[in-house]
C-alpha positions as CSV (number, residue, x, y, z in Angstrom):
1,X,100.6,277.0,70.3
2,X,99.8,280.5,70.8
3,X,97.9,281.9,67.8
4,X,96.4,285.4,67.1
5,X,94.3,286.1,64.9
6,X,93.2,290.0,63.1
7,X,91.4,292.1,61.7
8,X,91.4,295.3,60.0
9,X,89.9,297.8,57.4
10,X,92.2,297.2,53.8
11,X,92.7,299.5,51.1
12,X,91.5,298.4,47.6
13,X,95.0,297.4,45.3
14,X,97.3,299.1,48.2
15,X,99.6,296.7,48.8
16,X,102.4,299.0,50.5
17,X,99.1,300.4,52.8
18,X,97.9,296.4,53.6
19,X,101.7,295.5,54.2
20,X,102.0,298.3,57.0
21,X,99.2,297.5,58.5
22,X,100.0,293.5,58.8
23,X,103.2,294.7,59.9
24,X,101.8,297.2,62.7
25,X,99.8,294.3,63.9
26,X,102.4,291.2,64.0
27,X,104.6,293.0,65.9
28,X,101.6,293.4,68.1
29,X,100.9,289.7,68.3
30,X,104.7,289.2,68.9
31,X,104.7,291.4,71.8
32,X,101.7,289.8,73.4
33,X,103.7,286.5,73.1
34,X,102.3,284.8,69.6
35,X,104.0,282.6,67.7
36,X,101.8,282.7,65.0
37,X,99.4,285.2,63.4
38,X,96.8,284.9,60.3
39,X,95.4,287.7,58.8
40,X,91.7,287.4,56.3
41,X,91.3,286.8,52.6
42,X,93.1,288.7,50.0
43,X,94.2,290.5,53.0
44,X,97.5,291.8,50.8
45,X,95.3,293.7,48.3
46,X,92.2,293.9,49.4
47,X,89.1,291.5,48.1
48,X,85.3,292.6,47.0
49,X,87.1,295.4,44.5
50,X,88.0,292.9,42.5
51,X,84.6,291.8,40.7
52,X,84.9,294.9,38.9
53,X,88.3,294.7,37.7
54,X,88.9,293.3,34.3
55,X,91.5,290.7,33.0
56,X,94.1,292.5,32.1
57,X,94.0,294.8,35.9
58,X,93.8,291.6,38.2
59,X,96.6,289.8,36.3
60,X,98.4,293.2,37.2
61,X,97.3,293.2,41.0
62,X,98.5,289.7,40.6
63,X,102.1,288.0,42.4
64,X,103.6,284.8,41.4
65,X,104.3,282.6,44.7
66,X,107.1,282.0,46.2
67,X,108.7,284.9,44.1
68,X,106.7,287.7,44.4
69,X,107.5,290.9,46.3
70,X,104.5,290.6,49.0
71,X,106.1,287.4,49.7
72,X,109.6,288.6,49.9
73,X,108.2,291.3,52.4
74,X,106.2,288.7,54.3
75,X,109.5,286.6,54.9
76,X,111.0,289.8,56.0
77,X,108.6,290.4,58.6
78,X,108.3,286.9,59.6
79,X,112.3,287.4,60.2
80,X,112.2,290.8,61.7
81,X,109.0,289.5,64.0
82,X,109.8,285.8,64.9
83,X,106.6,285.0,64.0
84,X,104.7,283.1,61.3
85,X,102.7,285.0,59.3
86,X,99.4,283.7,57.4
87,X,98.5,286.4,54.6
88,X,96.2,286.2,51.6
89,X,96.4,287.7,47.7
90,X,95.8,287.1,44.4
91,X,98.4,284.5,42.7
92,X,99.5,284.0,39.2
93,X,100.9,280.5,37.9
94,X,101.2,281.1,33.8
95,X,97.9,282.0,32.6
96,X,96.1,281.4,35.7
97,X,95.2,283.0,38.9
98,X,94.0,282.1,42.0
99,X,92.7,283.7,45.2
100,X,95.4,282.3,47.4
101,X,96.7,282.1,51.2
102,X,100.0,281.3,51.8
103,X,102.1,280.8,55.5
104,X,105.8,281.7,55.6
105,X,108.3,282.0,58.2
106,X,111.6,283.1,58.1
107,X,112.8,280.6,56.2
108,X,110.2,281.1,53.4
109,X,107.3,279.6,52.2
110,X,105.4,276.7,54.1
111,X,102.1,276.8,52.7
112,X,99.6,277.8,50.0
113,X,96.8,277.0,49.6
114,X,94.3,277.8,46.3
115,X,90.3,278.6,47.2
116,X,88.6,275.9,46.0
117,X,85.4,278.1,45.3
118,X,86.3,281.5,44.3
119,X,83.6,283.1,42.5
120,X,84.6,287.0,43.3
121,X,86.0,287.6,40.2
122,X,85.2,285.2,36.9
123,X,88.9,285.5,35.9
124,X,89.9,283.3,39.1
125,X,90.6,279.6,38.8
126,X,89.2,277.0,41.6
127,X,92.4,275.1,43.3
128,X,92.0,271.5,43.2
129,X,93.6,270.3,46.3
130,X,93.2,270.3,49.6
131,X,96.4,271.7,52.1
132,X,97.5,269.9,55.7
133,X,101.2,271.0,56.4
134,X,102.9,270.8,59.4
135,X,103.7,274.2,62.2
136,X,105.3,274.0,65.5
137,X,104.4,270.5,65.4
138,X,100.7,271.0,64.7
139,X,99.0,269.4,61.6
140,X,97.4,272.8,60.1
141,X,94.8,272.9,57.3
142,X,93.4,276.0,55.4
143,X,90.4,276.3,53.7
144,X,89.2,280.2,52.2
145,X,85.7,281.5,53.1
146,X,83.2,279.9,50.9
147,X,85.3,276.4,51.3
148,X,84.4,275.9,54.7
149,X,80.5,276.4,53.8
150,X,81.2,272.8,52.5
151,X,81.4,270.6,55.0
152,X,82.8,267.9,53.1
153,X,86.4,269.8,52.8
154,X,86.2,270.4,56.7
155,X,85.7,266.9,57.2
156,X,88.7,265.6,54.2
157,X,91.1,268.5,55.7
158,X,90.5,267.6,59.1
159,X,91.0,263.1,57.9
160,X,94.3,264.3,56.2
161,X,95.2,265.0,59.9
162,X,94.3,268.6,60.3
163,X,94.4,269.6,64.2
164,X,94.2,273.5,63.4
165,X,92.2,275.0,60.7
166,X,92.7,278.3,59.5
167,X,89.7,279.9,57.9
168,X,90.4,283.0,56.4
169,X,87.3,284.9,55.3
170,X,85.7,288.2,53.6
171,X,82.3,287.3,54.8
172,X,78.9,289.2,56.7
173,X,76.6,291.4,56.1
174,X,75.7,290.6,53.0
175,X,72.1,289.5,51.5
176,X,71.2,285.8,51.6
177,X,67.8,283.6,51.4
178,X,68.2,283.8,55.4
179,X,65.6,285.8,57.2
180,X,67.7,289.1,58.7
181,X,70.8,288.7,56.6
182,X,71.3,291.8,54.4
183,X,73.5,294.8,54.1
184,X,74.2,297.6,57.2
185,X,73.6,301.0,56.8
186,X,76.8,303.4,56.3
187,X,75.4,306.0,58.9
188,X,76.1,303.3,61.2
189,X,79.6,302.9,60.9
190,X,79.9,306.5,60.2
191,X,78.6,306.9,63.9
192,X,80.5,304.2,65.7
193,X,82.1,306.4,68.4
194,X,78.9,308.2,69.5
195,X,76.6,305.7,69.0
196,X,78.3,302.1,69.4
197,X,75.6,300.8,71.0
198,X,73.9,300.5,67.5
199,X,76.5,299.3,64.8
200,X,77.4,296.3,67.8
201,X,74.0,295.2,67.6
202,X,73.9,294.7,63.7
203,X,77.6,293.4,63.7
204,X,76.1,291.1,65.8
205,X,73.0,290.2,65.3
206,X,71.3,288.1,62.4
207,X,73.6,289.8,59.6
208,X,77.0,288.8,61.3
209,X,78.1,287.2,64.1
210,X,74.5,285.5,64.8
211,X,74.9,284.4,61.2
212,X,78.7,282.9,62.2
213,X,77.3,281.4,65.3
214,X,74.8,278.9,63.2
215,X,77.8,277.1,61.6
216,X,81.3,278.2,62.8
217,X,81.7,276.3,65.8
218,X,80.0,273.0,64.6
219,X,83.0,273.4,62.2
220,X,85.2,273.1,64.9
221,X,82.8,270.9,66.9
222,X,82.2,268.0,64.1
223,X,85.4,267.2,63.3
224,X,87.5,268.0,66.7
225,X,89.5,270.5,65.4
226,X,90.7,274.3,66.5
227,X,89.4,277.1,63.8
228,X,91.3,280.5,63.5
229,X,88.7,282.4,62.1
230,X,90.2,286.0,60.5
231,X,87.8,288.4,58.8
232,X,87.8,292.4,58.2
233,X,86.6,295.0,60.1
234,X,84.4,298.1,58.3
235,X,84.6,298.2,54.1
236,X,86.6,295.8,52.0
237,X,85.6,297.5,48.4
238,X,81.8,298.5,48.8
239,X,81.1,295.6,51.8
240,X,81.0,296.8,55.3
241,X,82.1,293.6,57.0
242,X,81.7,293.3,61.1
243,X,85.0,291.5,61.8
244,X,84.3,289.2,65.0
245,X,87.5,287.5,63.8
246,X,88.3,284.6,66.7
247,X,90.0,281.5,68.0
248,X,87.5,278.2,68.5
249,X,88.3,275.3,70.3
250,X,87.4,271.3,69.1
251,X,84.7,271.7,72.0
252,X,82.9,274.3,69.7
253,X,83.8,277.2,72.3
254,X,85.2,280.5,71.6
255,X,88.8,280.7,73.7
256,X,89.1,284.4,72.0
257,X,87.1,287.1,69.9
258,X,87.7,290.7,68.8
259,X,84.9,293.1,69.6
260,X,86.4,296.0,68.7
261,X,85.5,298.7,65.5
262,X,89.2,299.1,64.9
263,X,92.2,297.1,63.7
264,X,93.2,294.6,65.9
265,X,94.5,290.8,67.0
266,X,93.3,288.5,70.1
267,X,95.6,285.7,70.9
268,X,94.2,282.4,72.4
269,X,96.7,279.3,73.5
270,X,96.0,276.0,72.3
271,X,96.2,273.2,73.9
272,X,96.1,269.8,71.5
273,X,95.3,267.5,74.6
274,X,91.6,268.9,74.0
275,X,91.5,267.0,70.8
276,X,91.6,263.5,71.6
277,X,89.0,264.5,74.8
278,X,86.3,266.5,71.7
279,X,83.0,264.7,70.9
280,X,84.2,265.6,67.4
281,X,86.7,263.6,67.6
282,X,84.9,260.5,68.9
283,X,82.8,261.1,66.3
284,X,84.9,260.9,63.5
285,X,86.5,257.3,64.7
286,X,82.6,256.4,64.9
287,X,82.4,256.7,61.6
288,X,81.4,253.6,58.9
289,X,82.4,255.5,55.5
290,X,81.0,252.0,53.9
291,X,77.6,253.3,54.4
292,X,77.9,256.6,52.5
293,X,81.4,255.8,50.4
294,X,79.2,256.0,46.9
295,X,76.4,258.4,48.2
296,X,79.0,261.2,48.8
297,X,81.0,260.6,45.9
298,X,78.4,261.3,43.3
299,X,78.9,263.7,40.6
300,X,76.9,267.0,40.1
301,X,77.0,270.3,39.1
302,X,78.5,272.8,41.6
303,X,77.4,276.3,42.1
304,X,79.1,279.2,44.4
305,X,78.2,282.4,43.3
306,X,76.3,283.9,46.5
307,X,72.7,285.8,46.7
308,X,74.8,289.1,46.7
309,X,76.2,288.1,43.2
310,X,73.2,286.8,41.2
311,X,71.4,289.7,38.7
């Protein structure tokens, strides 16, 4: 498969903006030769802006699926493009919404899959199943941002067959407990073109890529499986998030990476033979589930809301 993945900078609520910029940037990834291209979380309407908005204006921001008109457009692009487009946005199903990321083609919709752990806003509900669907003969998974923190639905995605994982996030620079996590300074990205130098080094130090690096790959690594990683570049809402969006092999290794300030794609081929060849995936036949079956099962209480979020 080839597979790009992007970034870019959204516009909080502007779908029509979002839409031209996803389209400005799949017929990029068509013309370098993709078949295939996944954009971050919420990438349709934008994401952090959300925590602020109240019931009544994210039910409104909000698109049923497969119905709704980002979808229709989506479809359309996958048509005009001949590519598969992976998207994200805020779904409605009754009552209830969810932070969701769907995959169409031409033909419609593939995939969706519901975040298991939103906490953005309280008014989103957690999906409560896991998504392996089949593209170009792969076995594809996707889990949203704070799902892949837990390795547990890594490891179940990638037993339901998963070969590819897409992991669309809004994630970096942000406080945590971690020593050098934390916010970076506007002036930074205000001087990007005369002083680069200086806005790389915090995109990739401790507060963002550094930060990827401690748990991305062994993602990828553990269970033997490819990762497109896709994540924004400068504000979503009040964040300033350091994009690094990228393509990781089963070995752990990074095939493809954007280092750039602006909106862009990289494209990376995969080649499945790797998977049968990973340590991952050695590792995972290894495995004698009769030892843990009951330990890992156990009930408790689940919390997501990040450092960032608590008062």
């Amino acid at each position: 498969m080839k597979l790009a993945v992007a970034q870019f900078q959204p516009r909080d609520g502007d779908k029509e903006y979002n839409l031209s910029v996803i389209e400005s940037l799949t017929a990029q990834a068509r013309q370098a030769g993709a078949e295939v291209i996944s954009f971050h979380e919420m990438s349709i309407t934008a994401y952090t802006f959300t925590k602020d908005l109240s019931l009544s204006e994210i039910t409104d921001l909000a698109e049923e699926v497969p119905s709704g008109p980002s979808i229709a457009k989506l479809i359309a692009l996958s048509e005009k493009y001949g590519i598969t487009i992976l998207a994200g946005l805020v779904e409605k199903e009754g009552p209830d919404l969810y932070n969701t990321y769907i995959c169409v083609n031409q033909d419609g919709l593939i995939a969706r899959h519901r975040k298991l752990h939103p906490f953005i806003s309280s008014y989103l509900s957690p999906g409560n199943e896991y998504t392996v669907f089949n593209l170009n003969g792969w076995q594809c998974g996707i889990l949203i941002c704070y799902d892949n923190n837990v390795v547990e639905n890594v490891r179940a995605t990638a037993l339901m067959g998963a070969e590819l994982i897409f992991a669309p996030h809004v994630t970096g620079c942000t406080p945590s407990a971690m020593p050098g996590r934390g916010y970076v300074d506007d002036s930074l990205w205000q001087n990007r073109e005369s002083d680069p130098v200086s806005l790389r080094l915090e995109f990739d130090g401790p507060k963002g890529r550094r930060w990827l690096m401690r748990w991305l790959p062994a993602r990828a690594y553990d269970n033997g499986v490819f990762y497109a990683f896709a994540n924004p570049i400068g504000y979503d809402g009040e964040h300033l998030k350091n994009g690094n969006s990228m393509i990781i092999d089963p070995y752990g290794e990074i095939l493809s990476e954007i280092k750039s300030f602006d909106n862009g794609i990289t494209v990376a081929v995969l080649d499945k033979d790797k998977i049968p060849k990973s340590g991952g995936w050695r590792y995972r036949n290894a495995r004698r589930p009769e030892l843990y079956r009951n330990i890992i099962g156990h009930d408790h209480q689940s919390s997501t809301v990040p450092v960032w979020m608590k008062k």
